[in-house]
N, C-alpha and C positions, 0 to 999 in steps of 0.2 A: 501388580503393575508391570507392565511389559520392557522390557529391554529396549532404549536404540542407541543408534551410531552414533557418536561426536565426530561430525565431520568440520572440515574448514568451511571458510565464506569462500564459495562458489557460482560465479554468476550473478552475482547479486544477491543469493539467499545465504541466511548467518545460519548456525546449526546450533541450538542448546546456551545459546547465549544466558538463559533465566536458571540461576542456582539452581538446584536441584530438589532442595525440597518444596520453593515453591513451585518449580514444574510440575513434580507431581502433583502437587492440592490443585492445580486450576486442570493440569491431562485426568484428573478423578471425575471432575465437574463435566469437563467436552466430555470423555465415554459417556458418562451416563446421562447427556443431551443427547447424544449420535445414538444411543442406543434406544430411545424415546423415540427420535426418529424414525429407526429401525422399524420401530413396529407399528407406526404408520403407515410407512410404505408398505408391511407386510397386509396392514388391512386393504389393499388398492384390490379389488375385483374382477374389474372392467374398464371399458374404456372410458365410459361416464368419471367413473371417480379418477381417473387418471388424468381427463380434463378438467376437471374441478382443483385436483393439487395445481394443473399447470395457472392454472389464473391466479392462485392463492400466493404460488409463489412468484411470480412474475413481478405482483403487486408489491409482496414483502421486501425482494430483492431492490428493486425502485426506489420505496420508504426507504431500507437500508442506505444508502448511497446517496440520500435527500434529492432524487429525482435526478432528472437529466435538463439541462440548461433550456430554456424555450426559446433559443434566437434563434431567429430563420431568416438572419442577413445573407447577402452572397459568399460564394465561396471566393471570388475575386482570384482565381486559379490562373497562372500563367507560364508557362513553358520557357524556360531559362535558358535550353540548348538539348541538343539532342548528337546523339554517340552513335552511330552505324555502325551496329555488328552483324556478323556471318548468321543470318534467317530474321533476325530480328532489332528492335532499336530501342533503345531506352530516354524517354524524355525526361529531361530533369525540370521539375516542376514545385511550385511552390503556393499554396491555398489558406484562407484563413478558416481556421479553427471557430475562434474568437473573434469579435473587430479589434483589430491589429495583433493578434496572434497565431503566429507563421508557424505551417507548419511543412516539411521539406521532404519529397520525397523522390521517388525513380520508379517510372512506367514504362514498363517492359511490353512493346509492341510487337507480335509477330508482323514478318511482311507479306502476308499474304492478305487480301484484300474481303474487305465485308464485316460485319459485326462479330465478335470471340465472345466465348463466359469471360468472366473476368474472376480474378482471386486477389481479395485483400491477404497480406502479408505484413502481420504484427510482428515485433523484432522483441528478442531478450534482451535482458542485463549486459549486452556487450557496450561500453559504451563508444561502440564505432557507429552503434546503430544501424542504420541500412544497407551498405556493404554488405554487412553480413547474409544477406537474402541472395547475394547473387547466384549461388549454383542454382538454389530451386529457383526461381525467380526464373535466370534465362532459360531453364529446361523448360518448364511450363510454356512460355513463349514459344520456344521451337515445338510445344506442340500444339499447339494454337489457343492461348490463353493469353489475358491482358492483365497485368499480375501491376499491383502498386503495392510496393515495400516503402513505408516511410518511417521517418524518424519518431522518438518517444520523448517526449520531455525529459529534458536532464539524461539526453544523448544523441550524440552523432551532431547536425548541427544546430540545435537545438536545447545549448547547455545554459542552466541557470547561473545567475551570478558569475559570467562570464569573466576572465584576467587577462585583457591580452600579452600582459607580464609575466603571466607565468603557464598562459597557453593554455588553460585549461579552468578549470569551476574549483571558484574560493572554496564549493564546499566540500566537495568530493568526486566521486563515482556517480551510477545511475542510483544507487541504492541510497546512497546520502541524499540526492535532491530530491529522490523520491520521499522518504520519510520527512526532510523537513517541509515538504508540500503538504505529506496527509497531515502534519499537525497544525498547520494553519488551517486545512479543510477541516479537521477535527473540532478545531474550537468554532467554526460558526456550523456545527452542527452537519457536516456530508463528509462522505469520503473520499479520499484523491480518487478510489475507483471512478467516480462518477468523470472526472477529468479523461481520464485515459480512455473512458468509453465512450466519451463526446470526442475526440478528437478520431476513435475509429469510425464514428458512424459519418464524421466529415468528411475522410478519407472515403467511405462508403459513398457519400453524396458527389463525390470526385470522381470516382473509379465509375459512377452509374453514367457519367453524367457526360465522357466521351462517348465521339462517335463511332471510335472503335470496340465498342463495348455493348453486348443486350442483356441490357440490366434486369434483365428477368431471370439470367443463369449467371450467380456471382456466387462464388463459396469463400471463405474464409483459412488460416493456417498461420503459423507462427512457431514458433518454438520458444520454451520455457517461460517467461514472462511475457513473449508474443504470445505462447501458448495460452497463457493467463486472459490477454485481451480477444483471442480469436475467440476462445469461449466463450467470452462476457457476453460479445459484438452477437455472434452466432446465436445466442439465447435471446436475445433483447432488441432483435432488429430484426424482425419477418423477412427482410428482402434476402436472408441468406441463405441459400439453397443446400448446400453442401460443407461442413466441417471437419478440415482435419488436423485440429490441433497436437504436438507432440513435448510430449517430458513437460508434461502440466497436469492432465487427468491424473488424480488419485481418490486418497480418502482423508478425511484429517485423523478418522483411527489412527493413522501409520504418521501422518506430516502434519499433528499436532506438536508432538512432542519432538519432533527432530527440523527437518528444513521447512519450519514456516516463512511464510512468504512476505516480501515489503507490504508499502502502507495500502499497494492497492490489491494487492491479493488477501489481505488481511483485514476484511469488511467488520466494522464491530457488531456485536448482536448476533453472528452469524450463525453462529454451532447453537448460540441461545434462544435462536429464534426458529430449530428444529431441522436447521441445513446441511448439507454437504455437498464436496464439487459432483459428485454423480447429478446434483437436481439441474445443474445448467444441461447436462446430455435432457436430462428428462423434458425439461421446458421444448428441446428441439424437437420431440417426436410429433410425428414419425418421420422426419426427412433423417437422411443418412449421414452418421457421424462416426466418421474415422479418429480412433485413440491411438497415438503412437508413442512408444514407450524405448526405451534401452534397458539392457540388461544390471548394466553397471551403477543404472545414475542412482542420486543420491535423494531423490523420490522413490519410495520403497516399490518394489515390481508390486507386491502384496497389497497395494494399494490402488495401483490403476488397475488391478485381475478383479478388486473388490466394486470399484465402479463399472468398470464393463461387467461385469457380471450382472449388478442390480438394473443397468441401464435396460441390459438383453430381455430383464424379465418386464420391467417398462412398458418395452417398444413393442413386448406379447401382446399387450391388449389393442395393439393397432395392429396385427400381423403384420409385425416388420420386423420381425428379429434379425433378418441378413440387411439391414440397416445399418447398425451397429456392428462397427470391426475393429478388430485391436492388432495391431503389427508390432513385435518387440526385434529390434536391431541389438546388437553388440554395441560392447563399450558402456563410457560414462554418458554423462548429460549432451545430451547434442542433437544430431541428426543425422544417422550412418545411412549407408547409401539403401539398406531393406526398409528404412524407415521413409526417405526421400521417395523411392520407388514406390511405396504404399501410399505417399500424398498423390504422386503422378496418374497412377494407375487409378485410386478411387476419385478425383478431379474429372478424368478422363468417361469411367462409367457412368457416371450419374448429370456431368452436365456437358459433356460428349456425346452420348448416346454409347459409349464404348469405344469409339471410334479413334483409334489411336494404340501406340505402343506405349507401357510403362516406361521402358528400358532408358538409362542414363545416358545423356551425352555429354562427351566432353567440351567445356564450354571457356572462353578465355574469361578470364577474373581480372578486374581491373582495378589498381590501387585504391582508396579511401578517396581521395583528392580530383580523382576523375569524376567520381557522380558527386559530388557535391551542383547545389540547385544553387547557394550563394556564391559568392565573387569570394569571399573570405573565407569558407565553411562556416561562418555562422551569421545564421541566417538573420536576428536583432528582431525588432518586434517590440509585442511588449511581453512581459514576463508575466506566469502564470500568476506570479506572487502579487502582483497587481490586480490582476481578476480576484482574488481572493479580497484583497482590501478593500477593492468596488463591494458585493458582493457581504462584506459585513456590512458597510455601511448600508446598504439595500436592508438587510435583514435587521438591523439591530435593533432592540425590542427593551430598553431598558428595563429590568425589575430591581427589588427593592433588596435588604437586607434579610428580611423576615423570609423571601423565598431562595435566598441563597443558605440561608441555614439549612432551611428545608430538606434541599437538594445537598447539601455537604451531610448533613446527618443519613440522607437514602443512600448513599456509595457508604460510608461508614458504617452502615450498621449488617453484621451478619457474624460467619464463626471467623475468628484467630485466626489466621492465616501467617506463613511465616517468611511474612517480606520484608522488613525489617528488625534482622538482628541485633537486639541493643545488648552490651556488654558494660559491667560495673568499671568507673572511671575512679580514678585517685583526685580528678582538680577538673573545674567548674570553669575549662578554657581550650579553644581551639589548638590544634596542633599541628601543622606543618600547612599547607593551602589545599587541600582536599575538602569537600562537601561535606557536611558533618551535621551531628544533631547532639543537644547536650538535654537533659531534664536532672534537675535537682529539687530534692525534698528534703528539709535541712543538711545534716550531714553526707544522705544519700543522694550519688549523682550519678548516671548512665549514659552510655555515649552508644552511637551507634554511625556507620560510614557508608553508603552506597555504592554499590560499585558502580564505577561509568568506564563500560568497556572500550566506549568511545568517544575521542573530547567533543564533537561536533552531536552525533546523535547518540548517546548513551543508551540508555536500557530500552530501545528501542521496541526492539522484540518484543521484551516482556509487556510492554505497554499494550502493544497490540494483540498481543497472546491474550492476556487479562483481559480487554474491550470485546473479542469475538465470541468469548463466554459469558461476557456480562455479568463480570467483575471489571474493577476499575483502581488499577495502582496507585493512584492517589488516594484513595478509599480505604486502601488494605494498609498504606500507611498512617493514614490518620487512625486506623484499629489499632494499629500496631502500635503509635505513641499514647493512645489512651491507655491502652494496655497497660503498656509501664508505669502510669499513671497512678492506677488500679495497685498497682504491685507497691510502688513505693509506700501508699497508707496516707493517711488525714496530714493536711500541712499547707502549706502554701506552697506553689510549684512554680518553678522561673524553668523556662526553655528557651537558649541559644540554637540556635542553627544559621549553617553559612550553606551558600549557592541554592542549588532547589529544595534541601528537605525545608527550607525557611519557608519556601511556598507550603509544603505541607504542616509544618508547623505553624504559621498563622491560619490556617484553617482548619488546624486540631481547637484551637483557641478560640475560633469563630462560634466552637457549636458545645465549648466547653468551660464555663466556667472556672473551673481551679485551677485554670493557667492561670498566675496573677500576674506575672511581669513575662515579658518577651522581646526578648535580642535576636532581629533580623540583619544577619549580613551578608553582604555580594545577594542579594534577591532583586532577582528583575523588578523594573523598577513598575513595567505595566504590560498587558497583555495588549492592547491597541499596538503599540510600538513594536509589537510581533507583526504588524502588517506594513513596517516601513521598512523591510528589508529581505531580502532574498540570504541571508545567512543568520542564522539560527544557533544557540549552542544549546544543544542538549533541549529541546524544547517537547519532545513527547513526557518528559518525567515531571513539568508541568502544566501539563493538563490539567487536572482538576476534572472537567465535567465536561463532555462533546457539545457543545455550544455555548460554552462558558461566556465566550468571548461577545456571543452576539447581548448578552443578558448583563453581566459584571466586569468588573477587574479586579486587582489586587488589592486595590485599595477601598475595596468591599469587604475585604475580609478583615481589616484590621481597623482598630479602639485604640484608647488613650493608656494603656496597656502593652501598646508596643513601639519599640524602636526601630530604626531601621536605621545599618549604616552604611558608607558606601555601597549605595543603590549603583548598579548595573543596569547595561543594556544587555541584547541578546547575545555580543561577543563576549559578555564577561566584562568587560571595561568599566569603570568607574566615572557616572555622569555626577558633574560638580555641579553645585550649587541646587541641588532636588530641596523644596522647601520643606523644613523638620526633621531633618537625613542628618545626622551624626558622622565625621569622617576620621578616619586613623590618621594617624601621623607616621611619617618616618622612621624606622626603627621601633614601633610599637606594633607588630600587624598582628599579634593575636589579643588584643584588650579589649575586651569585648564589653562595649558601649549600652548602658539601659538610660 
């Protein structure tokens, strides 16, 4: 097994957040996906079979992400005010994504007169969101390009769960709203990818759709989780001529086990279903795609040499190999100025005619507060988490019990894995307010505690890590308490558990017999009630099953067998009076209630 780096949370990306031995068991599984892959790609020939992968994957990647939304309402686009700078002008502008979801961005116009290429400009983990596009943004401008950088969900003006109290998003960062969005996409079955990449092809349907724009010559660019959507946009939308996404192109060989990416770069099924980021370059061929890289960052350099490399042999069966370029700058994650100059100059070649200089200008930078497109900087609307609740209810498909076993016994069943560590207890009782799981077999009792490295979205990563290999940590813990099960010997077996493993442990019980009694406490009280709110605690550690939600609830999984006491919402709060719910009293808060 290969060495890597334990870095900080950077940008938005966490680094190794998943214990170690289970990283390993799920990074064993992706290599020897990736390496399957490998030798796919290594049977490609010619161009024939190299068209044939692009259709196969195009289609996969679609299925993955449960398609792309069919509205085709207006964009209802409107120009909010406009900034005259020195060669060019920036409109602040505002379009629906969604019917009534706003999304806010800044149209960098040169002033010289007649139709420009145009370039979408996806934004990273910053959550200033757009802002941050200004150097490229106005450079491209002054060399005649029509550049829209807009905002990302859950940043810039555009924050979920908005507080005007305390000035910012009850629930966090871009990385927080972004995770509690894919788990509400998660349970009816799609991935926030799909979100993020409807909102660029909107932008797309924006950027075509001025007059100062010939939408026949539009390229794409972004950096780091821009990076992420320039790709998607770029592979899965023909009109994109030109891509230069930067500090995004790798491999998951390298950024499986170290900086994997939030809920929308982290598609489930993906590495399981024979992937890597090199297949979005491939989908593009043969049009020209610039990889831009740094020295420093914390996407391994060995990773983007390893996709530009496969890509180059790709783009051979179309003779396009000087298609594909790779520029590495100095520094960490970013965009240093060899990097910037490589989006300029390949922008320039390919939907320029050449016609033009790479070289940087110095350009004035204007506070956060000046390109804001609202009156408030945030723009209101309606929230994404609302489209998701439409959206179940669209889809909901109720089934039965007999098919929820089903599907609990399919994720449960495979080898031992080592996600939850249970260790021998002395007493048959919660202890201090942490998450906990108890199982007792007469005298013998075991406990076991999850880590939640964060109150709001916990074991995030790992959730996601295990979903893109197809594994499913709800699954590997319901192995993991039968297991102990197993161990303990014949008898009758009582399981307590508080907060989420009690989700998992009522559906060790669901598909398991020799549970005979069962203490549920602090357990959400329903998965529906996950769509009546934009804050979440910890909500990927219960999942359960990628469409769970369109299909069951919780109270699908549980018999006359179990208890349940102060039931919770998704803050953790205690909802009174829940009919057959058992509640603590003052001063008793570990007595655990059958």
């Amino acid at each position: 097994m290969r060495a890597f780096v334990v870095l900080p949370l950077i940008a938005g990306f966490a680094i190794a957040q998943t214990p170690e031995p289970l990283l390993n068991w799920m990074d064993s599984i992706a290599e020897r996906q990736l390496s399957s892959r490998e030798a796919e790609i290594s049977a490609i020939r010619n161009v024939s079979d190299a068209r044939e992968r692009q259709r196969r994957v195009r289609s996969k990647i679609l299925d993955l992400i449960g398609g792309l939304p069919d509205y085709t309402g207006p964009l209802n686009g409107r120009v909010t005010g406009t900034i005259p700078m020195q060669g060019y002008k920036i409109d602040k502008v505002i379009f629906e994504s969604l019917p009534g979801y706003l999304v806010t961005g800044n149209l960098y116009i040169p002033n010289t007169a007649g139709r420009h290429p145009g370039v979408l400009f996806a934004l990273g983990h910053w959550d200033e969101g757009k802002p941050a596009a200004q150097l490229i943004a106005a450079n491209l401008a002054l060399k005649g390009f029509v550049v829209l950088a807009y905002d990302p969900v859950g940043q810039g003006e555009r924050q979920q769960a908005w507080s005007p109290v305390q000035n910012g998003s009850l629930i966090g960062g871009s990385t927080e709203q972004h995770t509690t969005l894919g788990a509400q996409s998660l349970w009816i079955g799609q991935s926030f990818a799909r979100y993020r990449i409807w909102d660029a092809k909107r932008a797309l349907d924006y950027l075509a759709s001025r007059s100062e724009v010939d939408p026949e010559k539009l390229g794409a660019s972004g950096c780091s989780g821009g990076g992420t959507v320039a790709t998607y946009i770029s592979a899965l939308d023909p009109r994109v001529k030109v891509a230069a996404p930067s500090c995004y192109v790798n491999s998951f060989h390298e950024v499986f086990p170290g900086p994997t990416g939030d809920a929308e770069q982290s598609v489930p099924n993906f590495i399981a279903s024979g992937f890597d980021i090199a297949d979005y370059i491939e989908l593009f061929a043969p049009k020209p795609w610039l990889v831009g890289s740094t020295e420093g960052d914390f996407f391994p350099i060995a990773g983007a040499r390893r996709a530009v490399d496969e890509a180059k042999r790709y783009y051979s069966f179309f003779d396009a190999q000087d298609r594909v370029k790779w520029v590495v700058g100095p520094g960490g994650h970013g965009t240093p100025k060899e990097v910037r100059e490589g989006i300029y100059g390949w922008m320039i070649r390919w939907l320029k005619d050449g016609n033009g200089t790479p070289a940087e200008e110095t350009v004035e930078l204007l506070p956060d507060w000046r390109l804001w497109a609202s009156q408030s900087g945030q723009v209101g609307g309606r929230q994404l988490f609302e489209y998701l609740r439409d959206e179940r209810q669209r889809m909901r498909k109720p089934l039965d019990r007999t098919a929820l076993a089903t599907e609990l016994k399919r994720i449960a069943t495979g080898p031992e894995s080592p996600a939850l560590p249970f260790t021998a207890a002395s007493e048959f009782k919660f202890t201090g307010i942490a998450d906990q799981i108890l199982i007792r077999s007469g005298n013998k009792i075991v406990s076991a505690r999850p880590a939640v490295p964060k109150p709001l979205t916990g074991n995030w990563i790992t959730v996601l890590r295990a979903l893109m290999v197809g594994e499913n940590m709800a699954g590997l813990r319901i192995r993991a308490i039968r297991s102990q099960i197993d161990q303990l010997g014949p008898g009758e077996i009582e399981i307590a558990a508080r907060g989420m493993p009690a989700v998992w442990a009522a559906a060790a019980a669901a598909i398991d017999p020799r549970i005979t009694r069962l203490s549920l406490d602090r357990m959400p009280v329903s998965v529906a009630s996950a769509f009546e709110t934009p804050l979440l605690r910890n909500p990927l550690d219960a999942l359960l099953i990628p469409g769970f939600a369109l299909h069951w609830d919780f109270n699908d999984l549980l018999d006359n067998r179990a208890t349940r006491s102060d039931p919770v919402d998704w803050t953790g709060t205690v909802l009174p009076a829940i009919a057959g719910a058992k509640y603590h009293v003052f001063g008793d808060p570990d007595r655990i209630l059958f």
